[in-house]
DRENDO-1510 file (C-alpha; in Angstrom, 1 decimal, always signed):
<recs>
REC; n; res; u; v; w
REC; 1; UNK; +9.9; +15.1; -16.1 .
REC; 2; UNK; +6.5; +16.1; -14.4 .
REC; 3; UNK; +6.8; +12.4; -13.5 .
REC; 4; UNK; +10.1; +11.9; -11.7 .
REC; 5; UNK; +9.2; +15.0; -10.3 .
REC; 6; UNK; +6.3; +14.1; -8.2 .
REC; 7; UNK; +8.2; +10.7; -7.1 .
REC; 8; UNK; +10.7; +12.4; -5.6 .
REC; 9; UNK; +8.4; +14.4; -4.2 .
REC; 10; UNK; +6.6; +11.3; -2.8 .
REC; 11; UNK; +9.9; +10.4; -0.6 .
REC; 12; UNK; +10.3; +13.9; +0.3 .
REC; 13; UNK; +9.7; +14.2; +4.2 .
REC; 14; UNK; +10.0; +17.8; +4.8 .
REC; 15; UNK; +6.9; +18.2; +1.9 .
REC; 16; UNK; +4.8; +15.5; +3.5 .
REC; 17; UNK; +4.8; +17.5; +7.0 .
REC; 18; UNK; +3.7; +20.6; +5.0 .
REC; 19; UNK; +1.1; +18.9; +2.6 .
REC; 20; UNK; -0.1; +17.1; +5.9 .
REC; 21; UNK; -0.5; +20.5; +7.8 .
REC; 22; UNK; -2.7; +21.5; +5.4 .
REC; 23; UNK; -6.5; +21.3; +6.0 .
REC; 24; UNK; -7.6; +21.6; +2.8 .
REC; 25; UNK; -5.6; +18.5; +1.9 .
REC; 26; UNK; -8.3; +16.1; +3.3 .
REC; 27; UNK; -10.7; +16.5; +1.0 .
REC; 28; UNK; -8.2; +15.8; -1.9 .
REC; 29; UNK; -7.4; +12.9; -0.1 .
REC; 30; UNK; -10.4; +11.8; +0.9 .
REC; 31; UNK; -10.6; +10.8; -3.2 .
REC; 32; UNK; -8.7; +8.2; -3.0 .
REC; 33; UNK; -8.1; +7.0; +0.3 .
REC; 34; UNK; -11.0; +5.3; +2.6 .
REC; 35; UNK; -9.9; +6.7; +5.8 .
REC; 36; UNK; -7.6; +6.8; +8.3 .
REC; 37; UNK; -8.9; +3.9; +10.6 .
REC; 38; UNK; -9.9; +0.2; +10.3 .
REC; 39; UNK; -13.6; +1.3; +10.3 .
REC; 40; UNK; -12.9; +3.7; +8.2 .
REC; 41; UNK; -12.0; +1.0; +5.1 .
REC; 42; UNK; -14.6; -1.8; +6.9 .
REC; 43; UNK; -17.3; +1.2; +5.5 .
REC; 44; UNK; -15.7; +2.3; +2.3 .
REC; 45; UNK; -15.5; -1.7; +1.3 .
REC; 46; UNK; -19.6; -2.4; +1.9 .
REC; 47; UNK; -20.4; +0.2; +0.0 .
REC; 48; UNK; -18.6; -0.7; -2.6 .
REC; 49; UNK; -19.6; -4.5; -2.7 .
REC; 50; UNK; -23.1; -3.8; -2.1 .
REC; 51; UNK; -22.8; -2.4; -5.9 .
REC; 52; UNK; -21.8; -5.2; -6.9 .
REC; 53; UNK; -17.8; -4.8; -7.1 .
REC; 54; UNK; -14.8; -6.8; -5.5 .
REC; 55; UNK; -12.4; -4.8; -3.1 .
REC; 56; UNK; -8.5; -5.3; -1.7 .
REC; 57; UNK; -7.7; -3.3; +1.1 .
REC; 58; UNK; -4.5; -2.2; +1.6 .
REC; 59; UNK; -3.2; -0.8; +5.4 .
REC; 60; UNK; -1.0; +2.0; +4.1 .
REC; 61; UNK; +2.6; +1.8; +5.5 .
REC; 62; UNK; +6.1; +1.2; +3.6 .
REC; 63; UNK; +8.9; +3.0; +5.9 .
REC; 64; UNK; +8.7; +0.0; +8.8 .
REC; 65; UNK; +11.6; +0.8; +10.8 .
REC; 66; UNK; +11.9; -1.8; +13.2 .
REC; 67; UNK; +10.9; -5.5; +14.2 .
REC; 68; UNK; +8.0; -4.1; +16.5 .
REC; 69; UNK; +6.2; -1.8; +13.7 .
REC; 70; UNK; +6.0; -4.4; +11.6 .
REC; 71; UNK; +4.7; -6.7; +14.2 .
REC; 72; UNK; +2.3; -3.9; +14.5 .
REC; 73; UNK; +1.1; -3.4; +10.8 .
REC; 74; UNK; +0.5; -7.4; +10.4 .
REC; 75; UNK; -1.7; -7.1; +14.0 .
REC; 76; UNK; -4.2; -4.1; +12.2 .
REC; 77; UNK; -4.1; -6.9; +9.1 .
REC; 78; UNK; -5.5; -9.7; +11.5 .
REC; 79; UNK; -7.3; -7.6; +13.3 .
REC; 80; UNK; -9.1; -5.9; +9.9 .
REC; 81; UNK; -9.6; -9.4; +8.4 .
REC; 82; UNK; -11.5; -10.3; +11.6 .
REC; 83; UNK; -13.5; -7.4; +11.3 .
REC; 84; UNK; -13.8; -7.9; +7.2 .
REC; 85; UNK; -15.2; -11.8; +8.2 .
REC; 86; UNK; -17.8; -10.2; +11.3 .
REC; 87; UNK; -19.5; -7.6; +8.2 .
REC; 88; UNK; -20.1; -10.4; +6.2 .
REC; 89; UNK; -17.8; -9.0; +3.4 .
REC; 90; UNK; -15.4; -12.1; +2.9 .
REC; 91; UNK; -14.8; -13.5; +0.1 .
REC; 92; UNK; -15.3; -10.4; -2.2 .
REC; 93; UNK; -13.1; -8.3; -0.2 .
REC; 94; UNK; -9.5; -9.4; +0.3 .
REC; 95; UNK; -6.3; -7.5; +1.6 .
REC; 96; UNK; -3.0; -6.2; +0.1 .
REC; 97; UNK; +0.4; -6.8; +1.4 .
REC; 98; UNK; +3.6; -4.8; +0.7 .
REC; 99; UNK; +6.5; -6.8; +2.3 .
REC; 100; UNK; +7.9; -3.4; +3.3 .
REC; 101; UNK; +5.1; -2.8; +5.4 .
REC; 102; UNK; +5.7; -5.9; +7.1 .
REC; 103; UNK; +9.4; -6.1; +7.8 .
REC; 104; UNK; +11.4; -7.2; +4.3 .
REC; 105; UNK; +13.0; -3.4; +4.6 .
REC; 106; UNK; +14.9; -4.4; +7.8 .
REC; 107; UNK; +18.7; -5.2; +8.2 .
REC; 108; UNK; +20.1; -8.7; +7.9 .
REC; 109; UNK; +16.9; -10.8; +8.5 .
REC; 110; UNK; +14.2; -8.6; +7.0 .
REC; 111; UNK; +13.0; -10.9; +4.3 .
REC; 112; UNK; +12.7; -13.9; +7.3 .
REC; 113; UNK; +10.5; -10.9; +9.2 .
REC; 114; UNK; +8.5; -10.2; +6.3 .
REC; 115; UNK; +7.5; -13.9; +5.2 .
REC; 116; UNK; +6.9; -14.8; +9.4 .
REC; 117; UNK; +4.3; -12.0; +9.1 .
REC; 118; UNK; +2.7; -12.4; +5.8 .
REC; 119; UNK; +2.1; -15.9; +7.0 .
REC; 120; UNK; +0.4; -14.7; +10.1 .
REC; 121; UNK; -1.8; -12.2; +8.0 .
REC; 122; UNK; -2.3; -15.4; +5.0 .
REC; 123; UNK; -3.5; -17.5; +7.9 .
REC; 124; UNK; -5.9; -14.8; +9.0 .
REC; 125; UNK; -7.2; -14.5; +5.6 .
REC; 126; UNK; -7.5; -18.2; +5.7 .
REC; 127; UNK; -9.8; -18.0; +8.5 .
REC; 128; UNK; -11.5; -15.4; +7.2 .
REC; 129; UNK; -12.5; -16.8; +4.2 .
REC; 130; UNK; -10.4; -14.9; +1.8 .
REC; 131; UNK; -6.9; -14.3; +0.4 .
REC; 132; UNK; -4.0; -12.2; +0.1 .
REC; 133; UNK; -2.1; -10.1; -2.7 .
REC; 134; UNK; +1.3; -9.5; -2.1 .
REC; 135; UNK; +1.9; -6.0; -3.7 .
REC; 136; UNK; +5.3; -5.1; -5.8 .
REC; 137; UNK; +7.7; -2.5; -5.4 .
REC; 138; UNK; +10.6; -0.9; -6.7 .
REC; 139; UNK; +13.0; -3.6; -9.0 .
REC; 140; UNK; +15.1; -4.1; -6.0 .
REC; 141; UNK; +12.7; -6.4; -4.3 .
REC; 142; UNK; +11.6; -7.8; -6.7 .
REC; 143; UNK; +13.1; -11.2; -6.8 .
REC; 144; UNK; +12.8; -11.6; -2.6 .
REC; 145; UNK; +9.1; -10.8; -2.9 .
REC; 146; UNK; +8.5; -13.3; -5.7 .
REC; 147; UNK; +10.7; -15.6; -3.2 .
REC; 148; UNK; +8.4; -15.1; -0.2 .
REC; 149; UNK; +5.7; -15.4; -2.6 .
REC; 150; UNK; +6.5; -19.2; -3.7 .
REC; 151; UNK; +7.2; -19.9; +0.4 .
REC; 152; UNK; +3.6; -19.0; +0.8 .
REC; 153; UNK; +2.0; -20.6; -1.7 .
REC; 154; UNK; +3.4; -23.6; -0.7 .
REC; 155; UNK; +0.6; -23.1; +2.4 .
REC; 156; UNK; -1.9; -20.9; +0.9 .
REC; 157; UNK; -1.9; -21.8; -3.0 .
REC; 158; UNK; -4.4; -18.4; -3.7 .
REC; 159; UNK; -2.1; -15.7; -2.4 .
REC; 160; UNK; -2.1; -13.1; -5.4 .
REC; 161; UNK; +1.1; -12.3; -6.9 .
REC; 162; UNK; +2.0; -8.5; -8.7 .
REC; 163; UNK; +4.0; -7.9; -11.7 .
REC; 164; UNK; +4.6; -4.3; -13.3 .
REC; 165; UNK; +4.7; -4.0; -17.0 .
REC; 166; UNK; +7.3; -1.3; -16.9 .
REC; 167; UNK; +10.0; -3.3; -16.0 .
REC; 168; UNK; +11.9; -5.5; -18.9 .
REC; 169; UNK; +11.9; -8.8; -16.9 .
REC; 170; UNK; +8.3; -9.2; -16.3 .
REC; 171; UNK; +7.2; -10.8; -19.7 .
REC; 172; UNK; +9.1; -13.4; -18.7 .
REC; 173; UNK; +7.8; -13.4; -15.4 .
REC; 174; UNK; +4.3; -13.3; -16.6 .
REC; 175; UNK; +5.3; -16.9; -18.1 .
REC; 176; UNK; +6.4; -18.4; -14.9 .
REC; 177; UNK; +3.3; -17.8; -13.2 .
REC; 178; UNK; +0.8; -18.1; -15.5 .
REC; 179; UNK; -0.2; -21.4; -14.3 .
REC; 180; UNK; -3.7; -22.8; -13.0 .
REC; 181; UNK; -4.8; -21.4; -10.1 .
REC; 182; UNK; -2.2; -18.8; -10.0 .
REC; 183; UNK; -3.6; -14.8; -9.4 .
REC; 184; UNK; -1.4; -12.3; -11.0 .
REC; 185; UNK; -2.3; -8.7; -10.7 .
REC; 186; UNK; -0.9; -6.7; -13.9 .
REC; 187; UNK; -0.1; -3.4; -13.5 .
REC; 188; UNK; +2.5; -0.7; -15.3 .
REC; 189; UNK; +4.4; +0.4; -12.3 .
REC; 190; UNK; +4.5; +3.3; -9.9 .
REC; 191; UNK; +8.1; +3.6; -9.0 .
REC; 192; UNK; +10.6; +5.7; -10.8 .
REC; 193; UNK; +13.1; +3.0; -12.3 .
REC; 194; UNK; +16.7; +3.2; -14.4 .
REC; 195; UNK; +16.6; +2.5; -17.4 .
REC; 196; UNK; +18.5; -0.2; -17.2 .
REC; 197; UNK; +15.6; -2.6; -15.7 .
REC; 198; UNK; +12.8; -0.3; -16.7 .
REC; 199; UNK; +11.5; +1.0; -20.0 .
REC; 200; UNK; +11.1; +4.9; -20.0 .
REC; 201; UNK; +8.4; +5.6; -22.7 .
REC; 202; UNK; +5.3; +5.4; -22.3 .
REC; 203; UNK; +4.5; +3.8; -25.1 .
REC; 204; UNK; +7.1; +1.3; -24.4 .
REC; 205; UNK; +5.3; +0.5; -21.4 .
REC; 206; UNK; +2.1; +0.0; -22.7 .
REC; 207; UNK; +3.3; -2.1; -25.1 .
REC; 208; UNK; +5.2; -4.5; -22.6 .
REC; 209; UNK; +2.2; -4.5; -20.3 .
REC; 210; UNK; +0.1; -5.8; -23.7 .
REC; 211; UNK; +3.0; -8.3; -24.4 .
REC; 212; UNK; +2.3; -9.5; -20.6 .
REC; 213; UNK; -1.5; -9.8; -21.2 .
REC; 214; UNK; -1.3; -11.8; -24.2 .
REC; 215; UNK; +1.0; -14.3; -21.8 .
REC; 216; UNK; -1.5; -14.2; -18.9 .
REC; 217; UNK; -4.8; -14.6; -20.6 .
REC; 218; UNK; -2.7; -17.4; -22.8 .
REC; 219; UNK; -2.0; -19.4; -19.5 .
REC; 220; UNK; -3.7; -21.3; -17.2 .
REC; 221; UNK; -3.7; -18.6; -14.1 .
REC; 222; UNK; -6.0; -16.1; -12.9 .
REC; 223; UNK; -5.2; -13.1; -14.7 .
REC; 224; UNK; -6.2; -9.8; -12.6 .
REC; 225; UNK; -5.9; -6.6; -15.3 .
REC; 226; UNK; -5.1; -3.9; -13.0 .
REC; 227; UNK; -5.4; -0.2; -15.4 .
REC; 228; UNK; -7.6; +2.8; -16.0 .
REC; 229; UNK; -6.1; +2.9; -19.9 .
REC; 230; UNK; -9.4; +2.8; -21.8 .
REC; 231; UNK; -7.6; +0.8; -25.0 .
REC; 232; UNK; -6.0; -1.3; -22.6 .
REC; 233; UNK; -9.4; -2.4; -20.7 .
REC; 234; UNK; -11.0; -2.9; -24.3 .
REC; 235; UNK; -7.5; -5.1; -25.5 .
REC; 236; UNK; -7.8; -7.4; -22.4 .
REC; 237; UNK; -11.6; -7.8; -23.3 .
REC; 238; UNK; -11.0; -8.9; -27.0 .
REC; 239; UNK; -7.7; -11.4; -25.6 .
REC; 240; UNK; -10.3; -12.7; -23.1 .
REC; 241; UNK; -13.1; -13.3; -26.1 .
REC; 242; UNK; -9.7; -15.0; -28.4 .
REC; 243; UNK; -8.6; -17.3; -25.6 .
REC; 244; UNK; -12.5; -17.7; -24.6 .
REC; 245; UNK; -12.1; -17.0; -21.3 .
REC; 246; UNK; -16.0; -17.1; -19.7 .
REC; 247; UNK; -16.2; -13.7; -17.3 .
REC; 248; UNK; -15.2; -14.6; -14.1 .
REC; 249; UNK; -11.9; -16.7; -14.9 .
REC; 250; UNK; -10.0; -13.2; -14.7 .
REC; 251; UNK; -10.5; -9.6; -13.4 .
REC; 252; UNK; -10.4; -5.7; -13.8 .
REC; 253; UNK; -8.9; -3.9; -11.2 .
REC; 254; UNK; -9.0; -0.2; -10.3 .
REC; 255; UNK; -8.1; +2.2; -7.4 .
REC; 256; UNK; -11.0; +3.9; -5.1 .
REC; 257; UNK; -11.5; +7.0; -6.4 .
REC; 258; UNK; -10.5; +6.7; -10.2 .
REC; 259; UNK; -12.8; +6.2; -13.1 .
REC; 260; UNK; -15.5; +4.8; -11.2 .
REC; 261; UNK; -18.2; +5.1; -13.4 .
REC; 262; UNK; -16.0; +2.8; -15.6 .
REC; 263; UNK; -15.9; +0.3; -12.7 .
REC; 264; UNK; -19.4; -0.1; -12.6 .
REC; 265; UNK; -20.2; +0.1; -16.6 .
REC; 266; UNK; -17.9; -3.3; -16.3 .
REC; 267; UNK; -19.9; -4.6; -13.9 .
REC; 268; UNK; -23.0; -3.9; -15.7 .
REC; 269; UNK; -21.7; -5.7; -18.1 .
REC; 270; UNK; -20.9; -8.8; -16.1 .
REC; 271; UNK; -17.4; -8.3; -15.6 .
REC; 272; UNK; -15.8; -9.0; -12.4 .
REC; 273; UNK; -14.2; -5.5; -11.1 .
REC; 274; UNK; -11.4; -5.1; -7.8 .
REC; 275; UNK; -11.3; -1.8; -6.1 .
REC; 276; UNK; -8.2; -1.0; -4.9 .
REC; 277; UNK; -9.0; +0.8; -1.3 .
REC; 278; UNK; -6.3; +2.2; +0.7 .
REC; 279; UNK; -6.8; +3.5; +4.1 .
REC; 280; UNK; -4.6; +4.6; +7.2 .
REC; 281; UNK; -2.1; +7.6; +8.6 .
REC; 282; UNK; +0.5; +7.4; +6.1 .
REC; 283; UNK; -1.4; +8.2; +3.0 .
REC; 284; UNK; +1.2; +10.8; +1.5 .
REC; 285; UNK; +3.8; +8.8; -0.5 .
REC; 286; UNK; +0.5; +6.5; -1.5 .
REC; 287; UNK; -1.2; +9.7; -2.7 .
REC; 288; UNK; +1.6; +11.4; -4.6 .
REC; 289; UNK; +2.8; +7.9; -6.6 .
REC; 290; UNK; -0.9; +8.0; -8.4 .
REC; 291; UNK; -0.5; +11.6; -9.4 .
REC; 292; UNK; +3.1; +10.3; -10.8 .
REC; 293; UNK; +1.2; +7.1; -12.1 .
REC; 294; UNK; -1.3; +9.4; -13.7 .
REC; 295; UNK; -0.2; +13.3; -14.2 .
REC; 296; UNK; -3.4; +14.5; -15.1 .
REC; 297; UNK; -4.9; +13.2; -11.5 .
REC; 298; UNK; -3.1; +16.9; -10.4 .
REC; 299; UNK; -5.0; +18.9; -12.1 .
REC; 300; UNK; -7.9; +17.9; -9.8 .
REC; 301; UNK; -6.0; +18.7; -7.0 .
REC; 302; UNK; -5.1; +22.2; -7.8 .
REC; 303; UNK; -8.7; +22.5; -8.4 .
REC; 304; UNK; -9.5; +21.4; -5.2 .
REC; 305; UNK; -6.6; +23.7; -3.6 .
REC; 306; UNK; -8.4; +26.9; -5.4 .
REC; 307; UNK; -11.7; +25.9; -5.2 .
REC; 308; UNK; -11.0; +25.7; -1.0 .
REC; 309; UNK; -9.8; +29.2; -1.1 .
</recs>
C-alpha cells in the first residue's frame, strides 16, 4: 500500500511544486542525485571512479512534451559525453537513456523521434569511447524500446539493454538476449504495474528476478546485476562461481547514494561495480520511485525533515 502510495505520489504535480519549494528538500536529495548541472554529474562521476568503481549517468527527464525538448535532452547527452571524454573518464563511465526522455512519448511518430535521437547520443558515445544503456519503463513500452534497441545494435552492438524482474514476460526475455556480447541490466522494477503483466509480491519478484539470473549468467551475454538485496548480490556471486564466470565478464550495479559501503566491499573484492548517478532539474518523480523501490529509504527522509527543523 505504502508502495502504490508513493508512485502515485511520484506523478503527482501539485506535490512536486510543494516538495520542490521546500529548502530543506536539497539535502535529502542531494543523497541520491549528483546535481542539477552537467558539471555537477562530470564531479560526482571522478570521484567515484577514482575509487575504483564504474558509473552510468543518467540526464533526469521523462515528461518530453514536444519534438524540440527532446531534441534538447539528446544535445545535454552529446554535450555531457563530450565533456565525460575531455575528463579522461571514458570508458568506465557510460550514460543512460530513457526513450521517454528523448521523444518515444510523443504522438504518432514518437518511437521514429526517440530511435533518431538515441542514435545521435550512441554515436556520441561512440566517439567518446563508451556506450549507452537504454533504460526500461512501465510494461507499455516495453516492446518499442526492445524494438529501438535491436535498430541500434544493428550500428552500435554494445548498447545495454534493461529488463525488470517484476514483470511475467521477462524470463523469457532474459533468453532472447542472453547472447555474446549482449549487456543486460537486471533489475526488479520501479513502476507500479497490474497484475496482469506484473507479479505483486515481493517474494514473487525476487523469485522471478533469480529465475532471470540463472538465464543470464547461463548465456553467453554480459550480465549487469542491478540490486541492493544482500541474498540476491550473494546468489548472483555463487551463479557466477557455478557457471565460472572470471570477475569482469559481468557486473553489480547500484544507485549513488545507496549502500555504498557495499559498493566498494565488492570492489575490494575484485568485482566490477556500476553506480547509477542521476543528475538534472527534474529529480522529483526519480526521487520518489526509489523510496517506492525501497520503503525504508523514507525513513531517512523524515529524519532529515526533523533533523532540519
Amino acid at each position: 500500500m505504502l508502495r502504490s502510495a508513493l508512485l502515485g505520489a511520484s506523478r503527482s504535480e501539485r506535490l512536486r511544486h510543494t516538495v520542490e519549494r521546500l529548502p530543506l528538500t536539497r539535502n535529502v536529495v542531494a543523497r541520491y542525485v549528483a546535481g542539477t548541472e552537467q558539471s555537477d554529474a562530470v564531479r560526482v562521476a571522478g570521484e567515484l571512479t577514482g575509487e575504483g568503481l564504474a558509473v552510468t549517468i543518467d540526464h533526469l527527464g521523462e515528461d518530453t512534451r514536444d519534438r524540440a525538448q527532446a531534441t534538447t535532452i539528446a544535445q545535454r547527452y552529446v554535450t555531457l559525453l563530450e565533456a565525460l571524454h575531455k575528463a579522461e573518464l571514458t570508458p568506465d563511465v557510460e550514460v543512460s537513456v530513457k526513450l521517454s526522455a528523448v521523444g518515444q512519448a510523443l504522438p504518432a511518430d514518437g518511437t521514429a523521434i526517440a530511435l533518431e535521437n538515441a542514435q545521435q547520443i550512441c554515436q556520441a558515445a561512440a566517439d567518446a569511447g563508451t556506450t549507452v544503456t537504454l533504460d526500461m519503463e512501465n510494461h507499455t513500452t516495453t516492446d518499442a524500446t526492445l524494438d529501438v534497441l535491436r535498430d541500434l545494435r544493428a550500428d552500435f552492438p554494445s548498447v545495454g539493454a534493461v529488463l525488470q524482474a517484476q514483470l511475467k514476460r521477462t524470463e523469457a526475455d532474459c533468453r532472447d538476449l542472453a547472447y555474446e556480447g549482449s549487456r543486460v541490466r537486471l533489475c526488479k522494477g520501479a513502476y507500479d504495474e497490474p497484475e496482469s503483466v506484473a507479479f505483486r509480491d515481493r517474494g514473487d519478484v525476487d523469485r522471478s528476478y533469480v529465475r532471470c539470473m540463472k538465464v543470464l549468467f547461463a548465456g553467453d551475454g554480459y550480465p549487469m546485476i542491478a540490486t541492493h538485496d544482500a541474498r540476491l548480490v550473494e546468489i548472483a556471486g555463487s551463479l557466477a562461481a557455478r557457471h565460472r564466470r572470471e570477475q569482469g565478464s559481468y557486473e553489480y550495479q547500484m544507485l549513488y547514494g545507496l549502500r555504498s559501503r557495499e559498493q566498494r566491499r565488492l570492489v575490494r573484492a575484485g568485482e566490477r561495480v556500476r553506480v547509477y548517478v542521476p543528475y538534472g532539474p527534474e529529480w522529483y518523480a526519480y526521487l520518489v520511485r526509489r523510496l517506492a523501490e525501497r520503503p525504508a529509504n523514507l525513513g531517512f527522509l523524515l529524519r532529515s525533515v526533523a533533523s532540519s527543523k
